[in-house]
Rosetta silent file (secondary structure, phi, psi, omega in degrees, C-alpha in Angstrom):
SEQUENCE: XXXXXXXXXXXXXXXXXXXXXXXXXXXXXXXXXXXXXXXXXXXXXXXXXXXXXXXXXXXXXXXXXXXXXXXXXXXXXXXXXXXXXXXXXXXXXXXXXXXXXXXXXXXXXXXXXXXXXXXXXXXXXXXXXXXXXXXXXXXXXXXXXXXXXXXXXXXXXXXXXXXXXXXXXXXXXXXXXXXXXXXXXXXXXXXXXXXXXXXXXXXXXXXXXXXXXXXXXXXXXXXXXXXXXXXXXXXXXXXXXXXXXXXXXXXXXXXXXXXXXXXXXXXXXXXXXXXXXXXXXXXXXX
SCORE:     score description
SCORE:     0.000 S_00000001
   1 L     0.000  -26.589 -166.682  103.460    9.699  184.732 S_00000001
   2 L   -85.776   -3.793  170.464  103.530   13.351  184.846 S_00000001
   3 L  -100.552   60.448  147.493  107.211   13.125  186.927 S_00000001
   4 L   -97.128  -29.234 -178.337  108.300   11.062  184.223 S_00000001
   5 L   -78.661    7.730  170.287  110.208   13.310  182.364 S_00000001
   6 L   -99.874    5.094 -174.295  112.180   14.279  184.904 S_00000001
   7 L   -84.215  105.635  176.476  113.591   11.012  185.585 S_00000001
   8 L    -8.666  156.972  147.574  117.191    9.940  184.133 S_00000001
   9 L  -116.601  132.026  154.005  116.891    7.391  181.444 S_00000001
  10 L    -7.032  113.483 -163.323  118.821    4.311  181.134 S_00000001
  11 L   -93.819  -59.238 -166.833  122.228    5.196  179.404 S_00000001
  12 L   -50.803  175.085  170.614  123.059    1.207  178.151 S_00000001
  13 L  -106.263  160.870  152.371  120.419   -0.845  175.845 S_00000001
  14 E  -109.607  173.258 -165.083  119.453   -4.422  177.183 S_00000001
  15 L  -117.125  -17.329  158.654  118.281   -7.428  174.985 S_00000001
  16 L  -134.780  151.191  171.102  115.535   -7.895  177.765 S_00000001
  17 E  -125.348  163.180 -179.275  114.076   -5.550  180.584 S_00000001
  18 E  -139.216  129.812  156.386  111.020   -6.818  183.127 S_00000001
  19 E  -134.988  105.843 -166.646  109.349   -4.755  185.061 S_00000001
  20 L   -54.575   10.999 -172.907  107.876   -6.886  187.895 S_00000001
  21 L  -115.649  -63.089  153.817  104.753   -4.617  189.134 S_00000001
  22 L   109.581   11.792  160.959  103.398   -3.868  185.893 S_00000001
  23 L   -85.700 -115.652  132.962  102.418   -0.614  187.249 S_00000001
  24 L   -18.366  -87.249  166.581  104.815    2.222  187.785 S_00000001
  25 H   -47.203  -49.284  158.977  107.802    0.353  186.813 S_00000001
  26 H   -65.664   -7.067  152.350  105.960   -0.320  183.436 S_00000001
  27 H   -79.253  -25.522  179.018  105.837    3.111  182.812 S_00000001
  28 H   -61.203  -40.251 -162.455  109.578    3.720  183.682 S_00000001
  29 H   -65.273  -67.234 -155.070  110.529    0.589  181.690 S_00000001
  30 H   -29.138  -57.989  178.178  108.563    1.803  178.676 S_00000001
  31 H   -60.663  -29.096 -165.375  109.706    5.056  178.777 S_00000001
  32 H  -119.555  -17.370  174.783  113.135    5.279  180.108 S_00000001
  33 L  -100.275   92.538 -169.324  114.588    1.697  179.086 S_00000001
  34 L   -81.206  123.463 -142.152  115.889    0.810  176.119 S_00000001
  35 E  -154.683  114.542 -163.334  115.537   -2.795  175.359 S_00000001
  36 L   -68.083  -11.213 -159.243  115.040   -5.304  172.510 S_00000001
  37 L  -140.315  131.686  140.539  112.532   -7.592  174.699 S_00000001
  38 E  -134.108  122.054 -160.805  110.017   -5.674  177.388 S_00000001
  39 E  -125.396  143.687  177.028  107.935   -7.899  179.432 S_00000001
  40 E  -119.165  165.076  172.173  105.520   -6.958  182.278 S_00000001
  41 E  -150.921  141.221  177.992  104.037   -8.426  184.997 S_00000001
  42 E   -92.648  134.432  164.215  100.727   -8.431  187.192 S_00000001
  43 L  -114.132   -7.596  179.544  100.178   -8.946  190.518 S_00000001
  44 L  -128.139  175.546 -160.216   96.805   -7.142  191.048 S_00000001
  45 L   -99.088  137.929  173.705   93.534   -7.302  189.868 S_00000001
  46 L  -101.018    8.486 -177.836   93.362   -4.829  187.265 S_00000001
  47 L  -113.016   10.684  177.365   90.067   -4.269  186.921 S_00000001
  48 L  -143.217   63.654   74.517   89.722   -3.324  190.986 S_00000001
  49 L  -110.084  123.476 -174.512   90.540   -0.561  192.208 S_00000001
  50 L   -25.965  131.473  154.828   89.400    1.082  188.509 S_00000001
  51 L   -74.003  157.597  160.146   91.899    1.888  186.361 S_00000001
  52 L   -87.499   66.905 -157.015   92.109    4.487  183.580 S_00000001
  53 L   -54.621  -11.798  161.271   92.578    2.356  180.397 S_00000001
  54 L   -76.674    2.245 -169.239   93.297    5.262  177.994 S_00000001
  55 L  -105.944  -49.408  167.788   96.518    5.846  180.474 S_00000001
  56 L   -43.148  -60.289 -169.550   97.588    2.012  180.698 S_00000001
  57 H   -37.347  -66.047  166.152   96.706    0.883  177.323 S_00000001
  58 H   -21.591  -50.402  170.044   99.157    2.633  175.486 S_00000001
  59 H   -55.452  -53.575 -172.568  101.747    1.029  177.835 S_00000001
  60 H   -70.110    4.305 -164.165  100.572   -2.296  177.897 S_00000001
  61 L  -108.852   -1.988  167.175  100.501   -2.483  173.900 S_00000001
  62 L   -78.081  -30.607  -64.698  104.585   -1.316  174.172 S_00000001
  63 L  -148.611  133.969  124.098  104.569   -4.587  176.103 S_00000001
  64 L   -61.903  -37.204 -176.758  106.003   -7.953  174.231 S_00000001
  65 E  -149.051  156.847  179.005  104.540   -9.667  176.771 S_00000001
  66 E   -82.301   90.746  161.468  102.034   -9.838  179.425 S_00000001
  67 E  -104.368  113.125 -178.384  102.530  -11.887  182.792 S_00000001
  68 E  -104.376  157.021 -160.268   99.862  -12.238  185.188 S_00000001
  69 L   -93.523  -32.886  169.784  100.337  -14.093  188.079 S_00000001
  70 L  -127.971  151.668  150.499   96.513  -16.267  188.470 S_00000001
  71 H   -46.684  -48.469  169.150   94.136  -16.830  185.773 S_00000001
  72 H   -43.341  -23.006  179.471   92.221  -14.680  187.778 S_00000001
  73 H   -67.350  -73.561  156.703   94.397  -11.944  187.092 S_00000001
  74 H   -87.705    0.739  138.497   94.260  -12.275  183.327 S_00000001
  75 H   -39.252  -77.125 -161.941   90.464  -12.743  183.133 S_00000001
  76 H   -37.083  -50.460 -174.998   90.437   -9.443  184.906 S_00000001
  77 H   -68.677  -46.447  164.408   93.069   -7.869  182.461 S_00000001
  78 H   -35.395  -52.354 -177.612   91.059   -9.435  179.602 S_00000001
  79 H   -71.415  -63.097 -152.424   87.477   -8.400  180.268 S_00000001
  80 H   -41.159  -64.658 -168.095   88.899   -4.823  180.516 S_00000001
  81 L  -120.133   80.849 -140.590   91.344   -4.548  177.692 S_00000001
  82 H   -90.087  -12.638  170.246   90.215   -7.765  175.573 S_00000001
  83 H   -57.424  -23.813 -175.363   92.906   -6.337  172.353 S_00000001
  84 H   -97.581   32.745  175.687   95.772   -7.828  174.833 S_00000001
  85 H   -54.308  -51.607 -144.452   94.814  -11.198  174.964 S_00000001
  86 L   -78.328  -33.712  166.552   97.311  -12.241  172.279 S_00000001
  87 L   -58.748  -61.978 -178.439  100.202  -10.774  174.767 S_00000001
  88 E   -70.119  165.468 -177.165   99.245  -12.118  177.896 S_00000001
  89 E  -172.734  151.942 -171.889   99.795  -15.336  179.348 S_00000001
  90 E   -87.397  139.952  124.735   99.815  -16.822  183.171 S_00000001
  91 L  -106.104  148.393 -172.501  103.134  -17.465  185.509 S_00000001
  92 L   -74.349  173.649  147.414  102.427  -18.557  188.713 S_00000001
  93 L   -95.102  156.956 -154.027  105.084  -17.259  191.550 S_00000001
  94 L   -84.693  113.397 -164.055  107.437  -19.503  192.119 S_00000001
  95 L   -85.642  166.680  137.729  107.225  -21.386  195.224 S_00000001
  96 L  -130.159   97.023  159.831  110.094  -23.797  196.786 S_00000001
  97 L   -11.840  -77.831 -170.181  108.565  -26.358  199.015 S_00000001
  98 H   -68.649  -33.712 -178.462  111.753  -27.290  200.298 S_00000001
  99 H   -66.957 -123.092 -130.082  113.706  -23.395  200.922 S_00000001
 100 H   -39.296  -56.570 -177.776  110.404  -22.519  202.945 S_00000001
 101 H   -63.991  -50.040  178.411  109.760  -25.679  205.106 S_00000001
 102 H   -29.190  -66.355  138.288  113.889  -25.221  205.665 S_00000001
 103 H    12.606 -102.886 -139.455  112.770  -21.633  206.658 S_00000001
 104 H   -65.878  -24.215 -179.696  110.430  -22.359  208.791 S_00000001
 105 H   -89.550  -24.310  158.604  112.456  -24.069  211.016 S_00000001
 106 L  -116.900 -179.555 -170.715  115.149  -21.554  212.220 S_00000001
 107 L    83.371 -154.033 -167.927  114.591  -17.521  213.406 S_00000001
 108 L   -84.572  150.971  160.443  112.216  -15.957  215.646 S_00000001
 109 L  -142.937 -173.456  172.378  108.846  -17.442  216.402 S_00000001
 110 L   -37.756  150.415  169.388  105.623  -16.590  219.068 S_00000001
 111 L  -157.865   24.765 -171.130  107.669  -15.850  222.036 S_00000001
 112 L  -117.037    1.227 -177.538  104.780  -14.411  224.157 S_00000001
 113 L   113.761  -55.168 -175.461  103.161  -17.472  226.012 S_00000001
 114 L    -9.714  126.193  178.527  100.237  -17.490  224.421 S_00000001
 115 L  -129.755   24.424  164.618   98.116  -20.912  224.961 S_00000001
 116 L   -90.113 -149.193  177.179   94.967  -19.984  222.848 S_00000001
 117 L   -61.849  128.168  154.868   94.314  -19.828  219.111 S_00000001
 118 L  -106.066  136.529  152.985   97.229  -17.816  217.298 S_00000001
 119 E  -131.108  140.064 -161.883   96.119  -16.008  213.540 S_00000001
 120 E  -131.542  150.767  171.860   98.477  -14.520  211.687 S_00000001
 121 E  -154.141  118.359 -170.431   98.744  -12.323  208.683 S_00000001
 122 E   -69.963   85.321  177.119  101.449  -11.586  206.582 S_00000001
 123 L   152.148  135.180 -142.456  101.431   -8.281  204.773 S_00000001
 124 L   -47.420  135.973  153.259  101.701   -4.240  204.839 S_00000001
 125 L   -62.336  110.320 -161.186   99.013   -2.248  206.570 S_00000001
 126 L  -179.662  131.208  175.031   97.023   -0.896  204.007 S_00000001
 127 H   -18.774  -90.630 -116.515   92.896   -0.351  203.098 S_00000001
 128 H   -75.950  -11.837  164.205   93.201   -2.958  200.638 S_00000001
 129 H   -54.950  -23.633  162.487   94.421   -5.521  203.703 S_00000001
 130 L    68.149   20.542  174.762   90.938   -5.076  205.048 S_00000001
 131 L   -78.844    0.095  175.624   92.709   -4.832  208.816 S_00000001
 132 L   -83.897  -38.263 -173.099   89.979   -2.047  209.372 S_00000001
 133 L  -101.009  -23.472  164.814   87.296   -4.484  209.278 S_00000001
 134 H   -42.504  -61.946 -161.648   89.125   -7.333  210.597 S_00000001
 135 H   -53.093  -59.745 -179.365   89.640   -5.806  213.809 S_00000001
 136 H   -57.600  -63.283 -162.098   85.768   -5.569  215.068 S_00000001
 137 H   -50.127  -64.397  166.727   85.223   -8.893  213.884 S_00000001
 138 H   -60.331  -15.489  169.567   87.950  -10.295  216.034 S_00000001
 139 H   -61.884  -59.867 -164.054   86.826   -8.064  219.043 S_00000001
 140 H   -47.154  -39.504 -168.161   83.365   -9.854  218.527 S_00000001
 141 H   -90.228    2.073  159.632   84.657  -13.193  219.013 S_00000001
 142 H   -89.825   31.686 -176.903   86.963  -12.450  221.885 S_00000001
 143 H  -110.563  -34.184 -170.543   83.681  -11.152  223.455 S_00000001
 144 H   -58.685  -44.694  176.143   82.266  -14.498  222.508 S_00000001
 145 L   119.386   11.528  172.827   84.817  -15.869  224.615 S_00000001
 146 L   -54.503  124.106  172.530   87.317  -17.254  221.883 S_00000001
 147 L   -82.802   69.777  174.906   90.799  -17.656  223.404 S_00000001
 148 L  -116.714  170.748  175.996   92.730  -16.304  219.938 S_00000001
 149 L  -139.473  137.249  179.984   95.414  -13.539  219.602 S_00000001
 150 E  -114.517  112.897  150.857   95.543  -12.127  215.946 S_00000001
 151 E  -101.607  164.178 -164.671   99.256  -11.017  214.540 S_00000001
 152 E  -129.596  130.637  165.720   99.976   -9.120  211.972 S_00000001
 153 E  -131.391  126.961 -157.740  103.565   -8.921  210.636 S_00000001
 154 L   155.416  142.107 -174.685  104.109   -6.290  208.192 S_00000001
 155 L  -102.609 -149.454 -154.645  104.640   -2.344  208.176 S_00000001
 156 L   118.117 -177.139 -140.640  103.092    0.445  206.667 S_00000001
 157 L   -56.741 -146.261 -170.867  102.358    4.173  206.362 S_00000001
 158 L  -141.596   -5.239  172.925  102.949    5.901  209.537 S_00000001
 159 L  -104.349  -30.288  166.163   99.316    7.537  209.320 S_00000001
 160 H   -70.094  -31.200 -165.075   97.621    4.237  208.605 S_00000001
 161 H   -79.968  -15.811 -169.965   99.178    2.411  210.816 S_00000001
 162 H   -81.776  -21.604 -173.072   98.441    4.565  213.708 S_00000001
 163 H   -76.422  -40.875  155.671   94.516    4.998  212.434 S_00000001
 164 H   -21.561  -60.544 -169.858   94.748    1.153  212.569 S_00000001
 165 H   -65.980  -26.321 -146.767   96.171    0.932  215.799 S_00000001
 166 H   -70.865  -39.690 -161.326   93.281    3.625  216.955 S_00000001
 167 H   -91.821   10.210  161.751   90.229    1.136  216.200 S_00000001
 168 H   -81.432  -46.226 -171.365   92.457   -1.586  218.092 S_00000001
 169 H   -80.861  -36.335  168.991   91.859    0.659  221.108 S_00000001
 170 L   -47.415  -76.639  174.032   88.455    1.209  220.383 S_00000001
 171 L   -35.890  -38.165  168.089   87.463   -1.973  220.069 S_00000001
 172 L    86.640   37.173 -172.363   89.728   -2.898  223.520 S_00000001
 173 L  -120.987   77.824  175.031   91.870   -6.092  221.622 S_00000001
 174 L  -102.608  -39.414  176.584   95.489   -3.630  222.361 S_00000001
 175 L   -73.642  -37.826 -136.833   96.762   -7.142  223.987 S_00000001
 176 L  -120.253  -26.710  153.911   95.301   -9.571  221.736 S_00000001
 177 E   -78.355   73.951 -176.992   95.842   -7.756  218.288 S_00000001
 178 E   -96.148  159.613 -167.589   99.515   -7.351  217.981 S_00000001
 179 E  -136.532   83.295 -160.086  101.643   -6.038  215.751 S_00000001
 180 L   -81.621   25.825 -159.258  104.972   -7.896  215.300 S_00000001
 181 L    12.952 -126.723 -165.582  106.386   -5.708  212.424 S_00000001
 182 L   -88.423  126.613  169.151  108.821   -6.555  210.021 S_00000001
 183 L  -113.926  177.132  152.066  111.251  -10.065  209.405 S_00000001
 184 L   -97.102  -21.201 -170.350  112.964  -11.147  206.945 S_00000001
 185 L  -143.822   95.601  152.794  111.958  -14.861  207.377 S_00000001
 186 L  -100.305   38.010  173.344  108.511  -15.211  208.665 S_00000001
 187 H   -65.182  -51.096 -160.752  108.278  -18.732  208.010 S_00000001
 188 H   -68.961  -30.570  166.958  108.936  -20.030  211.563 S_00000001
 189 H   -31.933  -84.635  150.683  105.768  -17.490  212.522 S_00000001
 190 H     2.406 -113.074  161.358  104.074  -19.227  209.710 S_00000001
 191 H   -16.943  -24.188 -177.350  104.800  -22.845  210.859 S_00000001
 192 H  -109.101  -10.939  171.997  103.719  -22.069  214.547 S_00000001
 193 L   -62.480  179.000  167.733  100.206  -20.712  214.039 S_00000001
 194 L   -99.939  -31.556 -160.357   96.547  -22.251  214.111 S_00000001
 195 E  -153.751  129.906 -179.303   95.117  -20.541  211.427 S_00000001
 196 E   -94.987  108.507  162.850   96.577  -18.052  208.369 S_00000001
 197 E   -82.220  136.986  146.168   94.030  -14.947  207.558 S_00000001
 198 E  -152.234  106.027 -165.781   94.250  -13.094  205.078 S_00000001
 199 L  -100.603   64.674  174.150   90.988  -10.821  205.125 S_00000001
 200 L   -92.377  169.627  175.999   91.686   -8.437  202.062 S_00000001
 201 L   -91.006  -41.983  155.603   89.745   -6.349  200.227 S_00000001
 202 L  -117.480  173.836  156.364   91.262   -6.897  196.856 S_00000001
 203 L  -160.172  138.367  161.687   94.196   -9.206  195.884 S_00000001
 204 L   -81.019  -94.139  170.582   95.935  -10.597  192.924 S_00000001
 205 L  -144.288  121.928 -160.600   97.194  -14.073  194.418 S_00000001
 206 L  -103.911  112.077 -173.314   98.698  -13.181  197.364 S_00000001
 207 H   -58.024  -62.452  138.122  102.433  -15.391  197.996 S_00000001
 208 H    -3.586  -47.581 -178.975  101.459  -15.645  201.778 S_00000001
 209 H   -69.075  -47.901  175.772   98.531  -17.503  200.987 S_00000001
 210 H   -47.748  -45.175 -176.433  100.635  -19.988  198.677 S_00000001
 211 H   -65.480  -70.622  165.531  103.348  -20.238  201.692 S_00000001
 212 H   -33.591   -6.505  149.275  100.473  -20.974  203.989 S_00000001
 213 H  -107.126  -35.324  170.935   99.506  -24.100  202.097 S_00000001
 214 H   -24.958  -66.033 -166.540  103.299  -24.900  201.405 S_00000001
 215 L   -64.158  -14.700 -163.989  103.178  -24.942  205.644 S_00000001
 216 L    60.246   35.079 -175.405  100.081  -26.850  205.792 S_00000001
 217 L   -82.209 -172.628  178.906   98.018  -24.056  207.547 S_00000001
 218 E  -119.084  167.031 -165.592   94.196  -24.226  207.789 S_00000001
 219 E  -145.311  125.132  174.634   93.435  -21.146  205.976 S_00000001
 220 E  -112.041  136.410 -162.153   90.873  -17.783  205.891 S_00000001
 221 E  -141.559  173.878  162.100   90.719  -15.632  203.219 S_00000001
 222 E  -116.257  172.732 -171.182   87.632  -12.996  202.128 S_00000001
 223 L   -86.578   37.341  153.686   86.680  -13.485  198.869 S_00000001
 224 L   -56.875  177.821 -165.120   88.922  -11.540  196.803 S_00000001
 225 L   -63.391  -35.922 -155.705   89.566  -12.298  193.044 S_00000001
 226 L  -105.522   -0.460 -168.697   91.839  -15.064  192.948 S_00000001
 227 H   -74.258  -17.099  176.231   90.784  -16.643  196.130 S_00000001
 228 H   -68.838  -28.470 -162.984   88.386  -19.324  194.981 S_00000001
 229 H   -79.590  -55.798  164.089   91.333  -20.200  192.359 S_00000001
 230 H   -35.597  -85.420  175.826   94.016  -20.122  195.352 S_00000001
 231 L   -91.932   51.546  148.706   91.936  -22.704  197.744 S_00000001
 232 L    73.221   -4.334 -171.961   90.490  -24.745  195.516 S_00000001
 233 L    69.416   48.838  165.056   86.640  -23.096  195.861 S_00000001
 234 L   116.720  -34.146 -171.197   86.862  -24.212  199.609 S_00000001
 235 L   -47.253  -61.517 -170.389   89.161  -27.230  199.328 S_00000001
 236 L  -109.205   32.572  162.520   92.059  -25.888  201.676 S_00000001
 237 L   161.683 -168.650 -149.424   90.231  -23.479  203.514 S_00000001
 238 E  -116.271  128.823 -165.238   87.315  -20.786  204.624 S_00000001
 239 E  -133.281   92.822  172.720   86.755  -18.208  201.621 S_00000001
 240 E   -99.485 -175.916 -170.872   84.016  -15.642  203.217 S_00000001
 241 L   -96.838  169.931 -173.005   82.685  -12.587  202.016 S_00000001
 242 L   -67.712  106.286  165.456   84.370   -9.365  201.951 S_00000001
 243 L   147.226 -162.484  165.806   83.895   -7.222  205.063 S_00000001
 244 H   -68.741  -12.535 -165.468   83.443   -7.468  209.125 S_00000001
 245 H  -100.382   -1.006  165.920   80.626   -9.631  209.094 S_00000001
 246 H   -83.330  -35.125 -171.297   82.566  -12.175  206.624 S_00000001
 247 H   -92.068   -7.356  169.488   86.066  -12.607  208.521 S_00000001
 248 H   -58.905  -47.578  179.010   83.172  -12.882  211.995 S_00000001
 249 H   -99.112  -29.030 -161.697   81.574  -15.900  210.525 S_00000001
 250 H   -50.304  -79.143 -162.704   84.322  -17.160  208.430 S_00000001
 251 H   -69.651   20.923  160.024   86.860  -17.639  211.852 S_00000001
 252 H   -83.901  -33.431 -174.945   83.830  -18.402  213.846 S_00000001
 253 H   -84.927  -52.775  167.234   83.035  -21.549  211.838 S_00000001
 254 H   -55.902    9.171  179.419   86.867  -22.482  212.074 S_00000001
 255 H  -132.572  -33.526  176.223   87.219  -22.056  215.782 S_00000001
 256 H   -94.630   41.707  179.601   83.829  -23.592  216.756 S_00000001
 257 L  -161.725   73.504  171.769   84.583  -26.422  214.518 S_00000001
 258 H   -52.159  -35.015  152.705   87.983  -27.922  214.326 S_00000001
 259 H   -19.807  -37.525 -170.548   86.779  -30.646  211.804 S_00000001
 260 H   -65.217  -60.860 -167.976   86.854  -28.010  209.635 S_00000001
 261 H   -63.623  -48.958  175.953   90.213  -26.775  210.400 S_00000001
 262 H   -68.338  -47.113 -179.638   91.452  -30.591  210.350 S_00000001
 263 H   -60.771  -32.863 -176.159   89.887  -31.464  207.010 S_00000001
 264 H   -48.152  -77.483 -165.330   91.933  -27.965  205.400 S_00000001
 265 H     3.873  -82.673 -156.179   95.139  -30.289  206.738 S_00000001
 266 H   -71.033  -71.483 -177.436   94.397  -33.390  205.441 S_00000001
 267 H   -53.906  -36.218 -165.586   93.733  -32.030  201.706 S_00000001
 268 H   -74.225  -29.027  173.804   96.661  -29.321  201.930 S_00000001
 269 H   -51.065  -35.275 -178.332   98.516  -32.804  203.080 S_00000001
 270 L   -55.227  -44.552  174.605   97.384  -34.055  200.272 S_00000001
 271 L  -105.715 -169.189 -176.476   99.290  -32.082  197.577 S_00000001
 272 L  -138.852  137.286 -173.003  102.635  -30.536  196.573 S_00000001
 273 L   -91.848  -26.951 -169.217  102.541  -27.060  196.423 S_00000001
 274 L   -71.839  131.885 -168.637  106.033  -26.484  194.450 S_00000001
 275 L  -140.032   60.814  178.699  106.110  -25.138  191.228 S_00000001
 276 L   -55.079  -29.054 -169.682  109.460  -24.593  190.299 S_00000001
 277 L   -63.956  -34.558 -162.427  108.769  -25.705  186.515 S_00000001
 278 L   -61.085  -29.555  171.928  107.071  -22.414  185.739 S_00000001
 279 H   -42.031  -17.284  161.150  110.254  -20.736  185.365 S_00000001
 280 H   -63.848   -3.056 -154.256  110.420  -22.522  181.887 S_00000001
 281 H  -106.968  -20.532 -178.131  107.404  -20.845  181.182 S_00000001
 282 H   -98.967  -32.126 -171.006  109.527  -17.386  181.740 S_00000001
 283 L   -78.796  -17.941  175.930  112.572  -18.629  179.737 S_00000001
 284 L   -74.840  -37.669 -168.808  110.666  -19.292  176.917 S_00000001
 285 L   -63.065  -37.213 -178.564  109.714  -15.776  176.818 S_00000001
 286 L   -88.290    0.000    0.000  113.293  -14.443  176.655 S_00000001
């Protein structure tokens, strides 16, 4: 905030502006955009990593509107700052069933051989990814004698990722951890794996998880905020607790027990993941 005033402002007016982070970009819109309609939106739990609410508040009460992305999201925003109730409201993101299974089906896939277990996880190297803690945990069970490979596709800093890589070399997984960087369409990835992690340390409702039931993955998560809301409180998948000794037993129960893995299926089989309607839910707002 304190480089805001050096930043250009917006010469035109608009009749609405969004700023889709609800972070940064909600101070820019506030400040710098002029606009008859300004709507924000969450994607993180706002009440983890702490916030300062005398620096936010102000912002969020410039706000017309509120979006948070899970319920979980606005409980979180609620309990904090319980005056913005009347503002907020949920949209889910918007999923398309069919553009994703389409997806999924051309690009790049596994191209390495592999004939064990593949787990994969979609999203930037960063603390809050919980790839620090991951790492041992998957060491343990290829000590165990699991035949998995864990990928990760996603970038990040250039000092994290290398601290990352360092406790892959500790640990002694430098084949069997990999690090497939960046696509544009990691669907076909997606579609060829056994099992989608995602062992973070915080999350709002993480789109990767959503795709990963779209796909009909069996699915591991730690027990970040929205994740109980996201599989169902166990229905499409293994919700452990947050740390190494959570994603150890989590994929441990899903690898010595494929029942497990097969019942996630058969319920994610079960539904329809697409939820194309909520855009009316955005349209109203404008």
């Amino acid at each position: 905030i304190s480089l805001m005033h050096r930043m250009p402002e917006f010469k035109r007016h608009y009749d609405v502006a969004v700023s889709y982070w609800g972070d940064r970009t909600m101070f820019y819109m506030i400040d710098k955009v002029s606009a008859d309609k300004k709507i924000t939106w969450l994607h993180f739990d706002y009440s983890f990593p702490k916030r300062d609410n005398g620096i936010y508040l102000p912002y969020f009460e410039k706000c017309d509107a509120i979006v948070n992305v899970s319920t979980a999201v606005d409980d979180a925003l609620i309990r904090e700052l319980p005056s913005l109730r009347e503002k907020s409201l949920v949209i889910e993101n918007i999923n398309s069933t069919e553009l994703i299974t389409k997806m999924s089906e051309t690009g790049k896939g596994f191209d390495d051989g592999f004939d064990g277990k593949r787990i994969l996880t979609v999203g930037r190297i960063a603390d809050q990814k919980g790839y620090d803690f991951a790492i041992p945990a998957f060491a343990r069970l290829r000590r165990e004698g699991h035949n998995i490979r864990w990928y990760v596709l996603g970038g990040g800093d250039e000092d994290y990722v290398e601290y990352i890589k360092s406790i892959v070399e500790k640990e002694g997984v430098s084949e069997d951890f990999v690090f497939l960087g960046t696509t544009p369409n990691p669907y076909k990835y997606l579609a060829e794996c056994d099992i989608y992690a995602q062992p973070s340390r915080y999350e709002g409702k993480p789109i990767s998880v959503e795709e990963a039931k779209i796909l009909k993955k069996p699915i591991f998560v730690c027990n970040y905020l929205s994740a109980e809301e996201q599989l169902e409180n166990g229905r499409f998948g293994r919700i452990a607790e947050i740390g190494e000794e959570g994603v150890y037993s989590g994929l441990s129960d899903m690898l010595t027990n494929p029942e497990l893995s097969q019942g996630y299926v058969r319920e994610l089989s079960s539904c329809s993941f697409s939820n194309e309607y909520e855009i009316e839910k955005f349209y109203k707002l404008i």
